[in-house]
C-alpha positions as CSV (number, residue, x, y, z in Angstrom):
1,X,41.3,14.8,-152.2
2,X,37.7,13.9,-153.5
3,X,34.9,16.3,-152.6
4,X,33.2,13.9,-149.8
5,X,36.5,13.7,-148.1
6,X,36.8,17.7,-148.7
7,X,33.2,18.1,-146.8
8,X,34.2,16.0,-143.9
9,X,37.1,17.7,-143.1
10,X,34.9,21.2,-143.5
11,X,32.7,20.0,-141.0
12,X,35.0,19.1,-138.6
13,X,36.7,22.2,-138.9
14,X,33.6,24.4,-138.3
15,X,32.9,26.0,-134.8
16,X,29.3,24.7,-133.8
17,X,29.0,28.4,-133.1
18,X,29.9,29.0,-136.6
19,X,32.4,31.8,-134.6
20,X,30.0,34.1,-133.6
21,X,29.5,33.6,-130.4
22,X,31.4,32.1,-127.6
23,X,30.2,29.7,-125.5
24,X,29.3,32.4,-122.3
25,X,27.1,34.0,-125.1
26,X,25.6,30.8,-126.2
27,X,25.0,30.1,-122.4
28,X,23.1,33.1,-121.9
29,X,21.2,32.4,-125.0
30,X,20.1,29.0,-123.4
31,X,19.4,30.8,-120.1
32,X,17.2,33.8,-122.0
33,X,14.9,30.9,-123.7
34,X,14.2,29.0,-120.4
35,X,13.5,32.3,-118.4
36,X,11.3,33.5,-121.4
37,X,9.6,29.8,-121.0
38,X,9.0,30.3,-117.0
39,X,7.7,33.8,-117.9
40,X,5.3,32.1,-120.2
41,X,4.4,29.5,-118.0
42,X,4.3,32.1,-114.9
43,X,1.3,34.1,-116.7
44,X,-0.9,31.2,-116.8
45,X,-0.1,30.1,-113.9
46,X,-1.7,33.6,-112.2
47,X,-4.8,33.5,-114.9
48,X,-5.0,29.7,-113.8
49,X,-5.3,30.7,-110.2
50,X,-7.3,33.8,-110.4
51,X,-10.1,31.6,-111.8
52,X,-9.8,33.9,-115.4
53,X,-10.6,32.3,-118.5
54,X,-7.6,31.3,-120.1
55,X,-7.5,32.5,-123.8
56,X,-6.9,30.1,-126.6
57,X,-3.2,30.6,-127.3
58,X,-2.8,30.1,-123.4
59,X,-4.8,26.8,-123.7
60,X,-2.8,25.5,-127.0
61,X,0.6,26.1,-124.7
62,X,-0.4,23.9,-121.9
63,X,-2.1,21.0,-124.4
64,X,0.9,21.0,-126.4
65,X,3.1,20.3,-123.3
66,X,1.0,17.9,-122.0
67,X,1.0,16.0,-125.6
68,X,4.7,16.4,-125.7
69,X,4.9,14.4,-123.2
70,X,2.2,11.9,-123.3
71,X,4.3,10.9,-126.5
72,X,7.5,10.5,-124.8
73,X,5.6,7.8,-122.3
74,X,4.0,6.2,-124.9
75,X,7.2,6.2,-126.9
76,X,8.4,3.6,-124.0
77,X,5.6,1.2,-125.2
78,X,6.7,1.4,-128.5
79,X,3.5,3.4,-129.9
80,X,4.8,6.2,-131.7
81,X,2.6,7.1,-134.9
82,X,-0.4,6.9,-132.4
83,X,-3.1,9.8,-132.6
84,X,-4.0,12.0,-129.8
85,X,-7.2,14.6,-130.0
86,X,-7.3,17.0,-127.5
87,X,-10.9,18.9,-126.2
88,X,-11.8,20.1,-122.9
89,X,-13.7,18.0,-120.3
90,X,-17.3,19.3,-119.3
91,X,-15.5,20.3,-115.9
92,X,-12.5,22.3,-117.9
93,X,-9.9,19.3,-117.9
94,X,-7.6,18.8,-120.6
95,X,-8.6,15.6,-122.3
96,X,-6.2,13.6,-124.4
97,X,-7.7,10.6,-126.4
98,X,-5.1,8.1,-127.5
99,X,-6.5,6.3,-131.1
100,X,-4.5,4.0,-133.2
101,X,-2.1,1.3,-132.3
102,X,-1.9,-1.8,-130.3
103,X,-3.1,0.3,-127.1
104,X,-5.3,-2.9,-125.3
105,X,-2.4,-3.3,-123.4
106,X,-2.7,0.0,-122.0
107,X,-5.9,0.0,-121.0
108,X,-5.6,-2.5,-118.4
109,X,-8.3,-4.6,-116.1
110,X,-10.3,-1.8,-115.2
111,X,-8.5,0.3,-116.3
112,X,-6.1,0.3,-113.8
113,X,-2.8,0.6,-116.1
114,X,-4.8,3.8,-118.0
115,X,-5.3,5.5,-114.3
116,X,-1.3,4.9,-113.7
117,X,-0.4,6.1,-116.9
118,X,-2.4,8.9,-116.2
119,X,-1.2,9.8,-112.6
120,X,2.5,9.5,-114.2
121,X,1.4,12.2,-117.0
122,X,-0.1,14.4,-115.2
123,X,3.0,14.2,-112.2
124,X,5.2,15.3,-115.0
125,X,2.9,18.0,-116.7
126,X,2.2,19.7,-113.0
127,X,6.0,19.5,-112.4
128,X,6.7,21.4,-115.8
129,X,3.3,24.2,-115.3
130,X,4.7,24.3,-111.4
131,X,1.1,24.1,-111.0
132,X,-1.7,21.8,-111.3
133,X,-3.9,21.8,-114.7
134,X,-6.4,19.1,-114.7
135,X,-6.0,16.3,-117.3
136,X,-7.8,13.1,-118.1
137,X,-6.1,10.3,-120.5
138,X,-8.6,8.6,-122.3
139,X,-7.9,5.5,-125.0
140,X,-10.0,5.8,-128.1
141,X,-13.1,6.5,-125.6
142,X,-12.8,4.2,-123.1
143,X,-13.3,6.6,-120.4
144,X,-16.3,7.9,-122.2
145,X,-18.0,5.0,-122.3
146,X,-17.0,3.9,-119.0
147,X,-18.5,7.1,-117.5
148,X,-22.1,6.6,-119.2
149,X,-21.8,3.1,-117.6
150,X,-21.5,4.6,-114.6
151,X,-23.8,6.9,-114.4
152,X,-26.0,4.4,-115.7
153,X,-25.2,2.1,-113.2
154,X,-25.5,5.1,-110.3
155,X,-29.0,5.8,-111.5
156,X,-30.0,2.0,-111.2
157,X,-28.4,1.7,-107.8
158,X,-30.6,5.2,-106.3
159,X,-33.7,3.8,-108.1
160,X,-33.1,0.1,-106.2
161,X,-32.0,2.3,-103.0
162,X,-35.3,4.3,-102.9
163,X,-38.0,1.4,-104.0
164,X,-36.2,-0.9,-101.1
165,X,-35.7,2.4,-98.6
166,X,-32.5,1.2,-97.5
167,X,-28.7,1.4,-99.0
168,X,-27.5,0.0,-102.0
169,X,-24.1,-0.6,-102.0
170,X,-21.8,-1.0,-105.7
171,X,-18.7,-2.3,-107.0
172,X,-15.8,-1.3,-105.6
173,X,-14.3,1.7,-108.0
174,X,-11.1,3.8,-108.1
175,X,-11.1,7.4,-107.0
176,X,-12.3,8.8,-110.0
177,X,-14.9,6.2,-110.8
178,X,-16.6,6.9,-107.4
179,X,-16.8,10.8,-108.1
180,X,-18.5,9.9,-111.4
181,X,-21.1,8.5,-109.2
182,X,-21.3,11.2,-106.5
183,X,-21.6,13.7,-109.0
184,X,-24.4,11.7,-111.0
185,X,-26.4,11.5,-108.0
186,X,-25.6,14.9,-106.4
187,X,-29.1,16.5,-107.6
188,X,-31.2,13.8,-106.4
189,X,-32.9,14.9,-103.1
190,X,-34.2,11.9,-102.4
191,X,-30.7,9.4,-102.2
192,X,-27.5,10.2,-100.3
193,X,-24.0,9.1,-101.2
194,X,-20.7,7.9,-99.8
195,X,-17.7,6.0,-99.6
196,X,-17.1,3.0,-97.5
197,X,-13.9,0.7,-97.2
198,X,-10.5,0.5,-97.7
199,X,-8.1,0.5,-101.5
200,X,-8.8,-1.5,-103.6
201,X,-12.1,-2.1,-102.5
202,X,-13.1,1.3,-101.5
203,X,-17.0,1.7,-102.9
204,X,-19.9,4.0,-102.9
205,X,-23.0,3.3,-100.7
206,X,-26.1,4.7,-102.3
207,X,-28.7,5.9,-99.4
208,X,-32.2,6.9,-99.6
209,X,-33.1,9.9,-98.2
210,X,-36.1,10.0,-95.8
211,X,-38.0,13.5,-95.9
């Protein structure tokens, strides 16, 4: 008998236990790990809802599940040596920014396929907390720059809105678009906002304010 055919045979005749435990014990092992896990989870889940400041080990644990498994959806589009930073938002969301690839295609027209790949993400990652952590995915900035536009495009629209004395009404926007603009405008005295219409043409109305 040569020595590969020696090594097979070893293998196959080796308990995956390696006879230390049987397979109750190994059970319980399993079981031990995922209650240690929902003990983990269940922690930051009561500093989460008593408005405490998470610390930094706590923060790392909830990115790191949210990466994990941003990279198993993004492993369905064939993009796995992509890069994804991870920083916190200016309203204490979780924000992943996907770099490197062929990611265009995720993007979508306005970026429609970036919100869906996004509401997917975060359904999973609330489903794993059992509790709802804000998180934004971004792609190499486009968010970003699409929330200066934005705001940019907010400021314009009260400016127009007050010169004129009327309402101003812009582009139709997604959910999220049209809370960048309430919230660019929200310490302006001087212009009101809010939403008119129905999906997917739902849009903010920019009002000046008589005083």
């Amino acid at each position: 008998m040569d020595d590969e055919q020696e090594v097979a045979e070893d293998l196959e005749d080796t308990d995956p236990t390696d006879g230390t435990a049987t397979d109750e014990e190994s059970d319980a092992v399993q079981g031990d790990a995922t209650e240690s896990a929902d003990d983990e989870f269940a922690v930051i889940r009561e500093h989460y809802a008593a408005n405490k400041q998470l610390t930094d080990d706590e923060l790392d644990k909830v990115a790191d599940v949210a990466v994990s498994y941003l990279r198993q959806i993004l492993s369905y589009f064939g993009e796995d040596k992509v890069t994804i930073d991870e920083y916190d938002g200016d309203e204490g969301e979780l924000i992943l920014d996907i770099s490197g690839g062929d990611l265009a295609v995720l993007i979508g027209r306005h970026g429609r396929t970036l919100d869906a790949l996004q509401m997917v993400l975060s359904s999973l990652f609330s489903s794993n907390l059992k509790f709802h952590y804000p998180v934004v995915v971004d792609i190499e900035g486009y968010k970003n720059r699409r929330k200066e536009k934005l705001q940019n495009l907010a400021r314009n629209g009260a400016a127009r809105a007050k010169r004129q004395g009327g309402r101003v009404s812009l582009p139709p926007m997604n959910a999220y678009e049209r809370r960048l603009v309430h919230l660019a405008l929200v310490d302006d005295e001087d212009v009101a906002t809010h939403s008119e219409g129905t999906e997917p043409d739902r849009h903010v109305v920019i009002t000046a304010v008589k005083h």
